[in-house]
N, C-alpha and C positions, 0 to 999 in steps of 0.2 A: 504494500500500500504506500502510494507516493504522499511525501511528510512535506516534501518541498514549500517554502511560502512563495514561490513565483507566481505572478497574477496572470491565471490561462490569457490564451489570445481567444478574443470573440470575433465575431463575424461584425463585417461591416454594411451599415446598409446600403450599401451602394452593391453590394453581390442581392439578385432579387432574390436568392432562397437564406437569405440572412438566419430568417427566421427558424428554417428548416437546419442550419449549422448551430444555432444555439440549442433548439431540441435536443441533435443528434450528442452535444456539450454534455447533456442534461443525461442522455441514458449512459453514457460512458461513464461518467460520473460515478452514477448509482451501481451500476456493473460493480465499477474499480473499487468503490469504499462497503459496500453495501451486497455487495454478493450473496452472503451468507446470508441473507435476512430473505432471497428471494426463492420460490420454491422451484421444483424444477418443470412445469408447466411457465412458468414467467422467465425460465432461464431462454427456455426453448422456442416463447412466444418474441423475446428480445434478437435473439437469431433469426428468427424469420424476416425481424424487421429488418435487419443489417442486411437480408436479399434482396431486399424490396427498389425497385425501381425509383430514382431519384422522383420524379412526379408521382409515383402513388403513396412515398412519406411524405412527400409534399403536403399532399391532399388530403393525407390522414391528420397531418400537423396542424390544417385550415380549420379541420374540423374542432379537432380537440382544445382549438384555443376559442372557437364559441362557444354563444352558449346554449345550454343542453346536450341531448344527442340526436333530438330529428331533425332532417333536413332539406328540403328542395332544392332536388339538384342542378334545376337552372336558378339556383342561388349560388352554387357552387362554379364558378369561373370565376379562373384567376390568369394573369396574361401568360404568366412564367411556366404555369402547368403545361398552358393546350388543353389539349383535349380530355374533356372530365373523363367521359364516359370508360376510355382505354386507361387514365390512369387509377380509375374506381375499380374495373377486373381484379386482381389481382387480390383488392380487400376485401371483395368480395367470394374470392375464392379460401380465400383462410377464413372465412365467418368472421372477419374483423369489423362489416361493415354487414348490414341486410338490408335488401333489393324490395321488400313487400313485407315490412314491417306493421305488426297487430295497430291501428291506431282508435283511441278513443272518440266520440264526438266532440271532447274539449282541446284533444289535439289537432282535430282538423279545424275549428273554428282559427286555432294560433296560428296553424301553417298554410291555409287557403284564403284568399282576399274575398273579398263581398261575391264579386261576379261570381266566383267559380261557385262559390257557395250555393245559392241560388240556380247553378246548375247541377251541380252534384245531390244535391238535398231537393227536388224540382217535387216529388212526388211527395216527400214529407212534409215538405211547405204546405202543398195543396189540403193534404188529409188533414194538418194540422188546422185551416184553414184562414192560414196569414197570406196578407198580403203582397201581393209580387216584388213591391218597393220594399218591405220591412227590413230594419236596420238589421246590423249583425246582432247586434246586444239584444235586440227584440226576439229574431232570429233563435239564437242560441239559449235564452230563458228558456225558451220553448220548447226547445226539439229537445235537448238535455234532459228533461225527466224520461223522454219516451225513447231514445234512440242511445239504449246502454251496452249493445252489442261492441266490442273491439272487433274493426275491419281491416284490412287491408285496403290500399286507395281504391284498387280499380275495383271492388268492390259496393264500395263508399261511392264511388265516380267510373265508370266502367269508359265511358269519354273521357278521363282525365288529359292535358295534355300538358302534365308534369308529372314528375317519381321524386318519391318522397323515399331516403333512406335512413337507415337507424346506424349509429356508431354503437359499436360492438364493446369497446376497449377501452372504455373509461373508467374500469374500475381498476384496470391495470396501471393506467397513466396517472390519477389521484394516488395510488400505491407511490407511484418514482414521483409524482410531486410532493407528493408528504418527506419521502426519506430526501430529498434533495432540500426543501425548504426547510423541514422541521416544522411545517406549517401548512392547514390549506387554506390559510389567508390569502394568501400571493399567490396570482392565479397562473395560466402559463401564457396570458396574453402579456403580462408585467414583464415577463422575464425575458420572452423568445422576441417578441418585439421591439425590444429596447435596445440599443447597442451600447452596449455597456462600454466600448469602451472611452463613452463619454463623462463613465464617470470611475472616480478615482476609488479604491477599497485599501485599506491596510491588510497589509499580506499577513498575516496570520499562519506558523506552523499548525498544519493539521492531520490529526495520528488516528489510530484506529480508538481513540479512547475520544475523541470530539465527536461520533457521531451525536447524531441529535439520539437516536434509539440502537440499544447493544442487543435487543433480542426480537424476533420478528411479533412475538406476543405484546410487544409494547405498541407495535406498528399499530396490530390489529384491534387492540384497546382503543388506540387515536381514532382509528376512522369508526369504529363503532359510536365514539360520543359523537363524530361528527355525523355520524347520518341520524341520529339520536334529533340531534338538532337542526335538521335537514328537514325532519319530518314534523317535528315541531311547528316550521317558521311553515308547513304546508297544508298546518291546520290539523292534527292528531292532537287529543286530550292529552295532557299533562300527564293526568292517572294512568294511561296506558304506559304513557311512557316511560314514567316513573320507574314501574316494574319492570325494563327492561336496561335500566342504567346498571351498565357491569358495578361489581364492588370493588371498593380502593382498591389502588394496584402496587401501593407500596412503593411508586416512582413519584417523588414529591413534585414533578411536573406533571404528571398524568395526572395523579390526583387532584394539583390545583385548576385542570382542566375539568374534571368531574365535579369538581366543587360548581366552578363559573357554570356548568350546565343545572345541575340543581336549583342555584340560585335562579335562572331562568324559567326552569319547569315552575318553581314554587312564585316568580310572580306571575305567570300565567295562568296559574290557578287561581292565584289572588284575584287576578282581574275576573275570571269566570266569576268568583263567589264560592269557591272552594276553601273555605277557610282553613279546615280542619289539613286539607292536603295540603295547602301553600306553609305552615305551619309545620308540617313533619320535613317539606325539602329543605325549607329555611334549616333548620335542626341540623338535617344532615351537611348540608353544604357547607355551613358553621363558616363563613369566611365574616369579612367585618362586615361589610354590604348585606350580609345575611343575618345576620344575628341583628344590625340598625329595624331592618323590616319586618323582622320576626317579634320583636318588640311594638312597634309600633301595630301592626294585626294585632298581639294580646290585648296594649292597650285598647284598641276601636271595639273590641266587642267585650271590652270589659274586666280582662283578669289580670288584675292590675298587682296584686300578689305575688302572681308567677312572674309579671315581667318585670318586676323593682328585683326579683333575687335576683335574675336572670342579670339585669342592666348592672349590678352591682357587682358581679362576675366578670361580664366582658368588662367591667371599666377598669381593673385588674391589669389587663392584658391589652388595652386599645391603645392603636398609634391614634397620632391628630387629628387626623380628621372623625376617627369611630370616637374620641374624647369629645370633640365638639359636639357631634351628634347627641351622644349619651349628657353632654350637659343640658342639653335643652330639654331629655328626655326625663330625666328624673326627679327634677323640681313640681313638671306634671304628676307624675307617679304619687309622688307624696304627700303632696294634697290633695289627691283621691283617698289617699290611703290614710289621713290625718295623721300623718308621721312629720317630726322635723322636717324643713326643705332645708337638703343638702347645701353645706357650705360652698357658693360660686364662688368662683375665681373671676371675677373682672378681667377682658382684656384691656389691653393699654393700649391705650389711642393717639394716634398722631396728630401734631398741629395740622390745623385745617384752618383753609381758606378759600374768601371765592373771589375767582377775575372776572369780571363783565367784558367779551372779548367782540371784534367783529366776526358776526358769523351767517348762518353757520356755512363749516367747514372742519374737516379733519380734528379733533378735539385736539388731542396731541400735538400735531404739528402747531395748531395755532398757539399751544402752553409753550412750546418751546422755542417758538420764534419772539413769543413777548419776552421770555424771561432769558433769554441769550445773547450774550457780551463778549466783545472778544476777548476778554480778560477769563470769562467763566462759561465756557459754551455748553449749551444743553445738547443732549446725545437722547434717541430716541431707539430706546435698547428692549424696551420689556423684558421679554425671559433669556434675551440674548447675551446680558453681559456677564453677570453675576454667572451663570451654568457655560459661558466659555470658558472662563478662565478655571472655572472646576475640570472642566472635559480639557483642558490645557497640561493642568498642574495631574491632572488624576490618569493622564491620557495609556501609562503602562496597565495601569489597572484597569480601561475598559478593554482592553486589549490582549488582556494576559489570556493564554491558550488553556483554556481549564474543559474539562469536558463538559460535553453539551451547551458551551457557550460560541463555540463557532465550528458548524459544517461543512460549509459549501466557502469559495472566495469571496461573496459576493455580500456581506454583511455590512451594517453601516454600522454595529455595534455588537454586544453579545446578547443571543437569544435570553437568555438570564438575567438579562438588566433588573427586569419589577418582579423576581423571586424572594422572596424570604431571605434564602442563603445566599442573596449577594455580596454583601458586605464581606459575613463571617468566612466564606468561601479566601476572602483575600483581600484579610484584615490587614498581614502582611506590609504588602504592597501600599496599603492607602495610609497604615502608620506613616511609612518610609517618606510617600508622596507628601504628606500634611508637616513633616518632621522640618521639611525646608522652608516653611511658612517660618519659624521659629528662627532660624539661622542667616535669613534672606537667601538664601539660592532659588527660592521658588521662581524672584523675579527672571533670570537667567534661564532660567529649567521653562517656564511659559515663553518667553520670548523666541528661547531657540526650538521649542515642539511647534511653535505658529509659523519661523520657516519651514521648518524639515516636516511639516506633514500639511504643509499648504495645501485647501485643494481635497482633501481625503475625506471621503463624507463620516461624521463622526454623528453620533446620540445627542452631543450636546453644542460640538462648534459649529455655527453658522457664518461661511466665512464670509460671507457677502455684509452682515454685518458687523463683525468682526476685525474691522480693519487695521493696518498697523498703526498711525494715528492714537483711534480709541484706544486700541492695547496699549500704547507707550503712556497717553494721560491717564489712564486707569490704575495702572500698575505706581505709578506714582504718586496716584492722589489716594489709594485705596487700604486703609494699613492695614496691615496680616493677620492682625488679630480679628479683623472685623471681618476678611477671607476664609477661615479658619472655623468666624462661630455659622459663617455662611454654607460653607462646604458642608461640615460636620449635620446641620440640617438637609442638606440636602440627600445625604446617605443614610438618613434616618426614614425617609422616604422619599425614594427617587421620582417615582410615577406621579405622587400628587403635588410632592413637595416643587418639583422643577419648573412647574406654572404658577402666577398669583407674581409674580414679581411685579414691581413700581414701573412703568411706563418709561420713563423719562428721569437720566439721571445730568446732575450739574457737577459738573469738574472744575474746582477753584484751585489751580497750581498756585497761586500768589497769595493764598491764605495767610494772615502772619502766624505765626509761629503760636502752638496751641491750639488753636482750633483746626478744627474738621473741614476737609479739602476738598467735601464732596457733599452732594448731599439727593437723595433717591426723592420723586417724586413720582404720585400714583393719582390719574388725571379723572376727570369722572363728568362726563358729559353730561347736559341736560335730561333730568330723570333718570340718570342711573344710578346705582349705588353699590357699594365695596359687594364683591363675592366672600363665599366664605374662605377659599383658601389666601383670599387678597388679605383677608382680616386674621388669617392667623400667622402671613410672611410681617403685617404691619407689628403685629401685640409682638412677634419675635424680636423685632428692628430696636424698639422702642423698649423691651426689656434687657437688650445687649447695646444700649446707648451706642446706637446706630441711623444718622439721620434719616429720617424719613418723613415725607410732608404729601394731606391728600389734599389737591386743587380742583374743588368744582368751577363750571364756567358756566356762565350762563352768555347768552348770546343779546349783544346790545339792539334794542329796539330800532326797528328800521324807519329814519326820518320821512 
């Protein structure tokens, strides 16, 4: 198995089967690292492909990156192929593809336009006895209860003068997208389509211990929750589903994937009015998102007992945002329940003020063009400043080769990033990264990772707004310790914690001596008001005497 960090060559677009050489990238791939995980029907079905006629992968490739699997075939011309029909043979002759596909009446409504409709359907119309003009949706209300046989077209339309085919092998190719992504988030239009080598990746060593999955049972665990959830989003009861959610798998990623679907099944019950079911998946999902709502169901219909002991358990255990939540929740509780109301903790709030500005227009930019001097210029950064120079200084740690945080080249960061054991995983490394805060090399260590990894798509550097400029007044206006209580929050939670930043920050180099050289503002347009995670980066700011100011605007009356 190749360890190498050299960044493969992709296809360019300007070859027209571009698309068809990042695929062919894609099954090599999986072959080379992943072998072992495939059975030997998949081994032999991947061989057949490698015989395949450069136009019939072609056209296998067109297919599998739309969407579904039926399809009309005078849909299917493309210039680079030619001719469909001689390069369909062949998929057709391996059963990769079928020629007279079962179709339902809701399939043919999707894949036939009005006219044909109306000719295909000519005698069902009639009996039904709709009108010759009746729309499709009129149309289709109708015949749907009465015409539940699956046909084949020329059945359905014995005139047809189109063919409609079924793709065969999509459950082979979700297989090699899963093991190549680690996800089937990312479709294979994202990947095969794109020419990467427009964009830049940190080469990452990668060993037989980074796959995303070491046993083919993990594979099939993954796609089971996804078609779980497949079925779900196509309208199956929760409760069916329920009972068919495999049990923990023991792989802290898997599971927190079984979790995220519980959590789903149990507010989809909620919505129904399944109390009692939405209430057992919350239980089991048990993430914070679940335990918030499972709380909140006890209280609405009343048992307000269970869920103070409950809410007094998770708040044990909850990061910030699940603390936030549970403060609002338990004050409620306890005066239902004629118990003391829990001692709050006030947040800290920041000075406030309002500009009356000409508008409107862009809130932001108008805060920052009123309040920018060439002495103290404003910089309109949001979440980009404060989380560069983290993704700068931290930049070995998002990068360190650890398993299951990077499989393929092609990462903009580690699959692992919002897991639980990111940190602990490689505490290590981020002691070591944060230790030069204390010593100053941090400045040096950010400035020389913004040349030497210019350009490389990262989790948290945005270069475009990132410039050398900003980085050099930053670095000098921003003391370490105020980096340091920033960082350290934001590894406390990556996922929530990396958004909610101040807008708009002012860089004062000419400060005199003692005072603060900077200072974060958080802009708030007409009728808005702070979010919650904006209110808990503020109470942070303002508890680590760290400037921070929030500027509403209002817009000046038009003469």
């Amino acid at each position: 198995m190749n360890s190498a960090s050299a960044a493969p060559a992709t296809a360019s677009l300007d070859d027209p089967f571009y698309y068809l050489a990042n695929f062919r990238f894609v099954v090599a791939w999986v072959q080379a690292r992943h072998g072992d995980l495939l059975s030997a029907d998949e081994h032999h079905a991947l061989e057949q492909w490698s015989q395949l006629p450069r136009a019939s992968q072609a056209l296998l490739v067109r297919m599998v990156m739309r969407k579904g699997e039926l399809f009309r075939l005078d849909k299917l011309s493309y210039p680079e192929i030619g001719d469909t029909h001689q390069a369909l043979a062949p998929l057709l002759a391996l059963g990769w593809v079928s020629d007279a596909p079962l179709l339902t009446i809701e399939e043919l409504f999707r894949l036939l336009r009005l006219s044909e409709l109306r000719d295909a359907l000519r005698a069902s119309i009639r009996s039904a006895g709709l009108a010759s003009n009746a729309t499709k949706t009129a149309l289709q209300t109708a015949l749907t209860p009465v015409l539940t046989d699956a046909l084949p077209l020329r059945q359905w339309w014995p005139e047809a003068s189109t063919r409609i085919v079924r793709l065969n092998v999509m459950a082979l190719c979700d297989r090699l997208r899963l093991m190549f992504f680690g996800n089937v988030r990312q479709d294979w239009a994202e990947f095969v389509l794109t020419e990467l080598g427009l964009q830049r990746f940190e080469q990452v060593p990668l060993t037989a211990e980074s796959r995303a999955f070491q046993r083919r049972e993990e594979v099939d665990t993954y796609l089971t929750l996804h078609r779980l959830r497949e079925r779900l989003e196509n309208g199956e009861s929760p409760e069916q589903l329920a009972a068919e959610v495999p049990a923990a798998f023991g792989n802290r990623w898997l599971d927190a994937r079984r979790s995220r679907l519980l959590l789903t099944l149990g507010r989809t019950a909620e919505r129904s009015g399944n109390v009692e079911q939405a209430l057992s998946l919350y239980a089991e999902a048990n993430n914070s998102e679940a335990r918030i709502r499972r709380l909140r169901v006890l209280e609405r219909i009343g048992r307000y007992s269970e869920a103070y002991e409950l809410a007094q358990v998770a708040l044990e255990q909850a990061g910030e945002g699940e603390a936030q939540a549970l403060s609002r929740l338990l004050p409620r509780l306890a005066r239902k329940l004629a118990l003391p109301s829990p001692q709050a903790v006030k947040a800290a709030e920041a000075p406030t003020y309002v500009l009356e500005l000409a508008g409107p227009q862009p809130v932001e930019r108008a805060v920052a063009e009123h309040l920018s001097t060439a002495t103290a210029p404003v910089f309109y950064v949001e979440n980009g400043l404060i989380t560069g120079l983290f993704g700068l200084l931290l930049w070995p740690v998002m990068f360190k080769p650890l398993p299951g945080a990077f499989f393929h080249p092609f990462h903009s960061g580690p699959a692992d990033l919002y897991r639980e054991d990111f940190v602990v995983q490689r505490q290590a490394e981020i002691d070591a990264c944060l230790a030069q805060l204390d010593d100053g090399r941090y400045r040096e260590t950010i400035r020389a990772t913004w040349h030497a990894k210019q350009g490389i798509t990262s989790p948290f550097v945005h270069w475009g707004l990132l410039n050398e400029p900003l980085l050099t007044a930053a670095l000098d206006c921003l003391p370490a310790e105020h980096l340091r209580a920033c960082f350290i929050r934001l590894l406390s939670d990556l996922k929530h914690n990396r958004a909610g930043l101040p807008d708009l920050i002012q860089l004062i180099p000419d400060a005199p001596d003692g005072e603060l050289r900077y200072r974060m503002i958080e802009v708030k347009g007409p009728g808005d008001r702070l979010q919650d995670n904006q209110r808990r980066w503020i109470d942070f700011f303002c508890r680590h005497d760290i400037p921070v100011e929030v500027c509403h605007v209002r817009w000046q009356p038009v003469p």
